[in-house]
N, C-alpha and C positions, 0 to 999 in steps of 0.2 A: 651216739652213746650218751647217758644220762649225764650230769655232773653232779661228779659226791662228794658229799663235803662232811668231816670230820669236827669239827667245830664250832659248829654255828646251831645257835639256840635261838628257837622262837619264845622269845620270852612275854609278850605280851601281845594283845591282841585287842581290837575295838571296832566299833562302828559308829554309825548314823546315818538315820532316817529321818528325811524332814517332814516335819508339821505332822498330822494326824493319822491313821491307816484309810486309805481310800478303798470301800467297798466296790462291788463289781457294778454294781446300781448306780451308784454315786461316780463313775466316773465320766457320766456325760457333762456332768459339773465341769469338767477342766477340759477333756480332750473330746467337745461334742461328736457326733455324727453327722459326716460330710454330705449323705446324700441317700436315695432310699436302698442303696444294697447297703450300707453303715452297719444298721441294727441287726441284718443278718448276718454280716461277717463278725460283728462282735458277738452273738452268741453263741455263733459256729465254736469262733475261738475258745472265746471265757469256756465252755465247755469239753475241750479237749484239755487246756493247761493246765488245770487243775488252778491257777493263781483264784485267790479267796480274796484280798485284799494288797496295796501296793500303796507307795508314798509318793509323794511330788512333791516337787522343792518350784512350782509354779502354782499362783491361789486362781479360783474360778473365775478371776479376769482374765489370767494370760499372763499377769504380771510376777518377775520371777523375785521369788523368795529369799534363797539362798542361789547362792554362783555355782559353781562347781569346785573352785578354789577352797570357798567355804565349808562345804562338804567335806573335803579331803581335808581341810585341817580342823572339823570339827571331831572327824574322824580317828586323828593323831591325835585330838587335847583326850580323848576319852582313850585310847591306846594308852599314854603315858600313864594318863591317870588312875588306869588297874593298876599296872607296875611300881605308881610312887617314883615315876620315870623322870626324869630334869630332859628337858627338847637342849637345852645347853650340849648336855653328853652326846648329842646324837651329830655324825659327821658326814652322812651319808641321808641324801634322801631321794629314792627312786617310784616315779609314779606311771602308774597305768592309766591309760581311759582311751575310747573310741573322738576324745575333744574335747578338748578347755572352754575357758569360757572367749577366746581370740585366738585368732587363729596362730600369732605370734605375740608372743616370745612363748617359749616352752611351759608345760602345764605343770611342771614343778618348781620352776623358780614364778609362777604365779600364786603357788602353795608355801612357795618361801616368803614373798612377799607377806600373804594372807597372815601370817603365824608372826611376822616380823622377828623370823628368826635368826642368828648369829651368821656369818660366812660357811659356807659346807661346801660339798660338792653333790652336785643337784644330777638326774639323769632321766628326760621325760619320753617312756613308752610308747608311740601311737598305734592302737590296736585296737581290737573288737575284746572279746572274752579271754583270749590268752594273755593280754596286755598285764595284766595283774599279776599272772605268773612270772612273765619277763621281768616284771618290779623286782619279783622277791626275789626271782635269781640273780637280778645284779646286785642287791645286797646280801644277797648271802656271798656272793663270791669276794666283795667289799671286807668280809670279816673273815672269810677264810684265807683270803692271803694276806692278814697284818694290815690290811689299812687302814680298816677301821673297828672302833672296840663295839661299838653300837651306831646301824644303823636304819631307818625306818623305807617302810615299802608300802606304797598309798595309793588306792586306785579307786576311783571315782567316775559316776555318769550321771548324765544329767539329761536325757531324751525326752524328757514330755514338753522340752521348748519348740522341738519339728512338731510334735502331735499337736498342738493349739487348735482351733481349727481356721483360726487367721490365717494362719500359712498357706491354706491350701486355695486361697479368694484368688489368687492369680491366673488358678486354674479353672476358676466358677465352680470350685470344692466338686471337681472330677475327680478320683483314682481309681484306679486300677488295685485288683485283689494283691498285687505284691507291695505296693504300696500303702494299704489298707491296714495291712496282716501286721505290721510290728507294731503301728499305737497302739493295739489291744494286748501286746506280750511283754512291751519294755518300759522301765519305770527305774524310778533315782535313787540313789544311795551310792553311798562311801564304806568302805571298811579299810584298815590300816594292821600291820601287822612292827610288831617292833622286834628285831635282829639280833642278835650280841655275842662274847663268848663267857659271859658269865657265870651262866646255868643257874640262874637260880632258879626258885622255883615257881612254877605258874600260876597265876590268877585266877583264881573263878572255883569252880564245880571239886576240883583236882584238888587235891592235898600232897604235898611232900614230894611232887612230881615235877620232873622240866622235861621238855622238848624238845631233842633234836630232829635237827631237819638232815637225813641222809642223804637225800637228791633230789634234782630237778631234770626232767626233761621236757625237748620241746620239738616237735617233728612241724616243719610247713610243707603242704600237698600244695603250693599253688600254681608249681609248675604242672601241676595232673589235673587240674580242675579251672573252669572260669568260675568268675565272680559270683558268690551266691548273694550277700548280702553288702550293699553299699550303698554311699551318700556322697553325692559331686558327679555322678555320672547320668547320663539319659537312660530313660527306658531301656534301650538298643547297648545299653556299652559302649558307645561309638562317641561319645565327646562327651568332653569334662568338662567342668564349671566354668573352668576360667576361658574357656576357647569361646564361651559365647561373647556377643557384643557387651552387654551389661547383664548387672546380676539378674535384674526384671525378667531377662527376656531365660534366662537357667531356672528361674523359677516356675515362668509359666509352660515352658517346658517339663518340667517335671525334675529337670538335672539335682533340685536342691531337696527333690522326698526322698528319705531315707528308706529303702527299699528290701526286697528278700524272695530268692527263687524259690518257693518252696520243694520246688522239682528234686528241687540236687539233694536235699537236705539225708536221703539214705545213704547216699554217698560219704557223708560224712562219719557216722558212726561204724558205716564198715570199715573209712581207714582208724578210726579209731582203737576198734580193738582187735586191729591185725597188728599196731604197735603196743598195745596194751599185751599181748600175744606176746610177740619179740623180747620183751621187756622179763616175760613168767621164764620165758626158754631161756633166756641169757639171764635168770638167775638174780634179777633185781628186786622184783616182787613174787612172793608168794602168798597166792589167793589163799590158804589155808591158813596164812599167818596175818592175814589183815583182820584185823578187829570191826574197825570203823571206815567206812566208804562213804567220800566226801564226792558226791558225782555232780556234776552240774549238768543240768538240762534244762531248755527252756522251756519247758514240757511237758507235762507229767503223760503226755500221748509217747512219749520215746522211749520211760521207763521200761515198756515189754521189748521193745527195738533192741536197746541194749542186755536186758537181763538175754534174748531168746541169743542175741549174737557171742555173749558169755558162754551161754550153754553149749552151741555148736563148737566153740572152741575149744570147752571143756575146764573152761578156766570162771566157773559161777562163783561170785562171793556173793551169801544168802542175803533176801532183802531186808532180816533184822539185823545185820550191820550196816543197811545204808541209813542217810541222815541228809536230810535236805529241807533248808526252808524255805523254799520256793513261793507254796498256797500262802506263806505270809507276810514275806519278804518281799516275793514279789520277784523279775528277772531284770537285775542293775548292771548286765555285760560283764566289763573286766572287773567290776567292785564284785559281782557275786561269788567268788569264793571264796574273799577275805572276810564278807561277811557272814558268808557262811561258818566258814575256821572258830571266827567271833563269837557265834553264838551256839557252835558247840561246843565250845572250851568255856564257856560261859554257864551253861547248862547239863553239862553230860562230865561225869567224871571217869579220869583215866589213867588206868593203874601201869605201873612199870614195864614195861614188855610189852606194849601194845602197842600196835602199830594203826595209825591212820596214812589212808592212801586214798590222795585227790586227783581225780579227771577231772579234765578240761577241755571240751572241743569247739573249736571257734569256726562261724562257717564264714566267714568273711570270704578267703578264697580258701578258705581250709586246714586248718592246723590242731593238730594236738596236743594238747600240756599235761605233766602229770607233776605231782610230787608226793614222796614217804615222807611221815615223821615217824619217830619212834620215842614213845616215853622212856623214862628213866628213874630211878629212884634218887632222889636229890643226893643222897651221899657215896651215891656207886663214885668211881676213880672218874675224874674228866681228864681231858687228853689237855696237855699244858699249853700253854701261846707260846709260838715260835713259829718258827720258819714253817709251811703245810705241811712241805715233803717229810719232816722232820716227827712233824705231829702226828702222818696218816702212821710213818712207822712207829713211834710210840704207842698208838694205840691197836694197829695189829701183834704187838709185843707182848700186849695182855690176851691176845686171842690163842684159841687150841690151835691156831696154825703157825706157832710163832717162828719155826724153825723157817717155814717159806716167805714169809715176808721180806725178810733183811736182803739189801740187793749185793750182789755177787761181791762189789767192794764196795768198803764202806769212806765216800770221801772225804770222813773228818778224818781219816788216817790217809791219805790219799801221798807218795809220796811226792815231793818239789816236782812243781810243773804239772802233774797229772789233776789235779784238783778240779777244775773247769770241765774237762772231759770227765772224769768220772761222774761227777754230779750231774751232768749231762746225761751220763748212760744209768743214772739210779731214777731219773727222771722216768725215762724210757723203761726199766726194769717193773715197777710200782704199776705202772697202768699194765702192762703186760700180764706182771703176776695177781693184779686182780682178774683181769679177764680173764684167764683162765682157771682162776677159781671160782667163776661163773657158766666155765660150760656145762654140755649135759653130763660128760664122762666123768668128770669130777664133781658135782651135785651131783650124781649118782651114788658114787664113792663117799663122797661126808655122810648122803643123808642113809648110809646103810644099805644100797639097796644095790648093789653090782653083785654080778653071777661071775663064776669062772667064765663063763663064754663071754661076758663081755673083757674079762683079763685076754686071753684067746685073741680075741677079733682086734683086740688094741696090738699085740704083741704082731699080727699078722700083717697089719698099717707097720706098725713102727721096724719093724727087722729090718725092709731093703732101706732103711732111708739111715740106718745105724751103718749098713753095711757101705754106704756111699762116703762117710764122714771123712776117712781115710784118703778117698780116692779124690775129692777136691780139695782137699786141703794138701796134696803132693802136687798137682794142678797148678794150683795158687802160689805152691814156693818155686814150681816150675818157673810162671811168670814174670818171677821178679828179677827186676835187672840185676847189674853191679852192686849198685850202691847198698842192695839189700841185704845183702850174703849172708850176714851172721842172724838176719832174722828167717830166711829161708834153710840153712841150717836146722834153726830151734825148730819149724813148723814141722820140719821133717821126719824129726827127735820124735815130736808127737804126735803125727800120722803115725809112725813106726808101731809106738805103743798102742794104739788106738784098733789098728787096723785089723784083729782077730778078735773084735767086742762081739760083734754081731753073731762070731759063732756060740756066745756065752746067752746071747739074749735068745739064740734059737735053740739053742737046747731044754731052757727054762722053758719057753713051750711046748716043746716034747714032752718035758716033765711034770706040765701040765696040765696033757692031757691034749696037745695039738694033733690035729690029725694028717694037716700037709707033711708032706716028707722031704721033699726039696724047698729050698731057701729061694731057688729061680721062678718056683712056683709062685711065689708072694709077691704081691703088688702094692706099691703105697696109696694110700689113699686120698684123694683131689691135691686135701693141702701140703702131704708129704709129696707128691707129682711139681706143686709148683715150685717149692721150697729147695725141693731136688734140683730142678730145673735153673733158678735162680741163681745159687750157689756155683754150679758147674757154668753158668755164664759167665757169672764174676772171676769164676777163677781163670778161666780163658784171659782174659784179659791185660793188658799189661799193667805189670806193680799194682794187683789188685790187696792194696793194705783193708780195703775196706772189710776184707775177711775175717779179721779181727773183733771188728762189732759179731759177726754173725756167732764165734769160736764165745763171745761173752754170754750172749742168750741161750744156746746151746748148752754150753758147759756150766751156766748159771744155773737152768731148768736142773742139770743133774743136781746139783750142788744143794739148790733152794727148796725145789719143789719136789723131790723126788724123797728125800728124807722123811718130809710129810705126809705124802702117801703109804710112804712103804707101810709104815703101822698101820695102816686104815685099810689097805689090802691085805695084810694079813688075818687083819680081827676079821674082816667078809669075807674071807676066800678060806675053805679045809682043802689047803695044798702042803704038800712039803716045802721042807726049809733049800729045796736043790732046783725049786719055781721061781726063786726071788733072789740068783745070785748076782744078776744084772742089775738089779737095783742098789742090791747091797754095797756091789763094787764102786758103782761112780758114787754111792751117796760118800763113801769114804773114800774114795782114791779122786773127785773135781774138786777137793779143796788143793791138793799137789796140783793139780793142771792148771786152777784160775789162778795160782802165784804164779806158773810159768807165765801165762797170758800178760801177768802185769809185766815180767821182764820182756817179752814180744813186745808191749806197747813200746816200753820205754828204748829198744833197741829201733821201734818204728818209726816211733820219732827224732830219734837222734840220724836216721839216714833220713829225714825228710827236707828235701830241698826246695820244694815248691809253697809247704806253709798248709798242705790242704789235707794232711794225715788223718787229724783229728774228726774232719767235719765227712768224712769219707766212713771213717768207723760208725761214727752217731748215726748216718746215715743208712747205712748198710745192717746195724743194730736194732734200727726202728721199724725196717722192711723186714728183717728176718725173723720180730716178736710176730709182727703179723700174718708171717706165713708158717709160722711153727703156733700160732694160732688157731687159721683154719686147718691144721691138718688135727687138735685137739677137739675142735667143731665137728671136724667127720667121722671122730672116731665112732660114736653111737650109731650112722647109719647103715651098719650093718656090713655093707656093699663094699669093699675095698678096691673093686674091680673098677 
């Protein structure tokens, strides 16, 4: 699942590129030709990549220019220096790269060093192309939970020091086409991005605009795949640098050329946007609402790879929103998406409402990165600094779903003792009720587009597992010992009430326009089968209190989320007011149940002897959003059988 973040503004952006652009002609100058297939591997390449020109921070001796340190903090003086930034303010500083310039100490307290800057707290990346990603999402997460007010994410490479052709004299300038293939594709640069919760507004192209960044995610395939691209290992995979006797002997070996299967490399883009896929369906991105498409490729030969693997998916965003400057950039690994970010925010202006959305696929042994921004208008309402949890609900407060947001109880009113747990289960509520304002059944429903029969096919899922609710939860008070009475009792109170709902929700189908006639005939559908299934275990069980959590998500979905819908079913569906009495009823009758719930807790804690009441509900609370989850997931398939 992606991580979203409410608060966090990319407020500035920068790069560098060292020394002059090196043409395609001119690059035997720094990275010669090792041997006579050389010249034909490198126009093989130069003519699929589309790269035009590229930078190196090494001059046509071999002798290096700039460090990589240097890069990455030439990177940050010009970040800062769009924004009118103080490096002082900044407390956070997170770097990517595929390698510093030593192997130890970390590549960002070597960037601390470079910058000689104040005391922070430093966190250094080691990756291939997603490593940059990794940057920015630990600072973003840095500012989203209060740690810090501003901080910077820097990612850097520096690879035309393997391409020399010195390096390869150990071998009598032998390689192999895999070892050949990446001096012709990879080249240096830094780009920086600067973090915060300020909002103000952005530098460059843009006027009166700022940046949030709504999520990051990040998938690794490397359990599913070997090694496509890598440096320390032999030909074979089979031994690493350091297992040789000396470095001489990993060199003439080949263990220290930085290497690339080209084989695998389709592999890579189909996992790519089978999670780009996952991502549309669960409601994160939508292709129809991306503006601007930041895709990294190293390539310009994979642009039809990927638009053709969009298209079968169904999920095309056209290629006059994509944007890439690859043919003059060049491909700088984990720096190229920040410099890319760079120099479209640089160049390209970008109006309120629009959405940029960056891919990232790394073939090291395989990974995915993605992230949304979304512009803003500088004076729209920003969401206040506090606590997250506090904030994410603050600002769904302003949204048209404000009534399902707020979680079942609220624990600044929480009463004595209950404080810890509740905030515990709003934790648990908040991810729950986003997720399932990301399935298909509900984006259906927001974006206008649900039929009676999809009401129908939901109601046919949801009946037997309404009709169950009753029956383990007398189960449950069954269970409980002595000590429990007076809260088996209450459960009882409210099974009692409870346990002729289902007739209310199956008549509303009838009413309809259902056309099953028995109730026995209905079947739930996966997630209501497992959740069913779950529930009737726990309650089996002895002094199963964890039922409690399960009675909160349950009776909260009525409470929170069902209020929200009801209008939005009604405006898409021409049914009668005697189709919607089941909804009506809990939306106003689970605010009387979740008080009774808080007197159950407080009754279940006061017979609790053992200490473990509370960590039982959280528990049982957190399992039960997930399975009253997928049975929301299955509702669109049609199949309830």
């Amino acid at each position: 699942m992606p991580i979203a973040f409410h608060r966090v503004y990319l407020e500035s952006a920068g790069y560098f590129m060292p020394g002059e652009p090196v043409s395609n002609d001119a690059m035997d100058s720094y990275i010669a030709p090792l041997n006579r297939m050389s010249s034909r591997i490198k126009s093989r390449i130069l003519a699929e990549n589309g790269i035009k020109q590229r930078y190196y921070a090494i001059d046509p001796e071999g002798a290096t220019v700039y460090t990589n340190a240097q890069l990455a903090a030439n990177a940050i003086r010009d970040c800062l220096r769009r924004h009118d930034s103080d490096l002082a303010a900044v407390s956070l500083l997170a770097s990517g790269s595929s390698g510093g310039d030593a192997l130890m100490p970390g590549f960002s307290n070597m960037i601390q060093g470079e910058l000689a800057a104040h005391p922070m707290e430093t966190l250094s990346v080691h990756g291939i192309c997603a490593a940059g990603v990794s940057a920015i999402q630990t600072a973003a997460q840095g500012v989203e939970l209060g740690g810090h007010a501003s901080a910077l994410a820097v990612a850097s490479e520096l690879p035309s020091r393997l391409f020399k052709r010195s390096r390869f004299a150990a071998r009598g300038y032998d390689a192999d086409f895999d070892a050949h293939f990446l001096r012709w594709m990879l080249s240096d640069g830094a780009g920086a991005v600067l973090l915060g919760n300020s909002g103000r507004p952005l530098p460059g192209a843009s006027q009166g605009v700022r940046l949030r960044l709504k999520w990051v995610h990040q998938r690794s395939f490397s359990g599913d795949y070997p090694v496509c691209m890598q440096l320390g290992l032999s030909a074979d995979r089979a031994k690493g640098h350091l297992d040789y006797p000396s470095w001489n002997e990993a060199e003439a070996d080949g263990a220290l050329s930085l290497r690339q299967d080209i084989r695998l490399l389709p592999h890579l883009f189909d996992i790519g946007i089978h999670e780009y896929a996952k991502l549309v369906r669960d409601g994160w991105v939508d292709p129809d609402q991306v503006d601007h498409f930041l895709c990294h490729y190293s390539s310009e030969k994979f642009i039809p790879v990927v638009e053709d693997l969009m298209e079968k998916a169904g999920l095309v965003i056209p290629r006059e929103r994509w944007f890439s400057n690859l043919a003059w950039r060049g491909n700088t690994g984990a720096a190229s998406i920040l410099i890319m970010l760079a120099e479209f925010l640089e160049t390209r202006e970008v109006k309120p409402g629009e959405q940029i959305f960056c891919y990232i696929p790394e073939s090291g042994r395989f990974m995915a990165a993605y992230m949304l921004l979304e512009a803003e208008a500088v004076h729209a309402p920003q969401i206040a600094v506090g606590a997250p949890a506090v904030a994410a609900a603050r600002e769904d407060a302003n949204s048209d779903d404000a009534a399902a947001i707020a979680p079942p109880h609220d624990p600044d009113m929480a009463p004595q003792g209950l404080g810890q747990l509740l905030t515990e289960l709003a934790a648990i509520w908040h991810d729950y009720r986003s997720r399932v304002w990301r399935t298909p059944v509900v984006r259906r429903l927001r974006n206008r587009q649900f039929q009676t029969a999809d009401y129908l096919n939901w109601m046919e899922n949801w009946i037997p597992q309404v009709r169950e609710g009753s029956k383990w939860m007398r189960e449950g008070a069954a269970s409980l010992s002595e000590q429990y009475a007076p809260l088996a009792a209450l459960i009882d109170t409210h099974a009692g009430e409870e346990q002729n709902d289902f007739q209310i929700l199956f008549q509303d189908y009838r009413n309809a326009g259902g056309s099953v006639d028995s109730i026995d005939a209905l079947r739930r559908n996966p997630g209501g089968e497992a959740l069913n299934a779950y529930l009737h275990g726990l309650a089996a069980t002895r002094d199963p209190i964890g039922l409690l959590g399960a009675i909160y998500i349950i009776e909260g979905t009525g409470q929170r989320i069902v209020p929200a819908l009801l209008p939005l079913l009604k405006a898409s569906l021409q049914l009668p007011p005697d189709a919607f009495r089941f909804l009506e009823y809990h939306g106003h009758n689970d605010e009387h149940h979740l008080a009774r719930w808080l007197s159950a807790v407080e009754l279940a804690l006061d017979c609790d002897e053992d200490g473990r009441a509370e960590q039982r509900i959280v528990d049982t609370a957190r399992r039960t959003a997930a399975l009253y989850l997928m049975q929301f997931h299955h509702v669109m398939e049609g199949d309830a059988s």
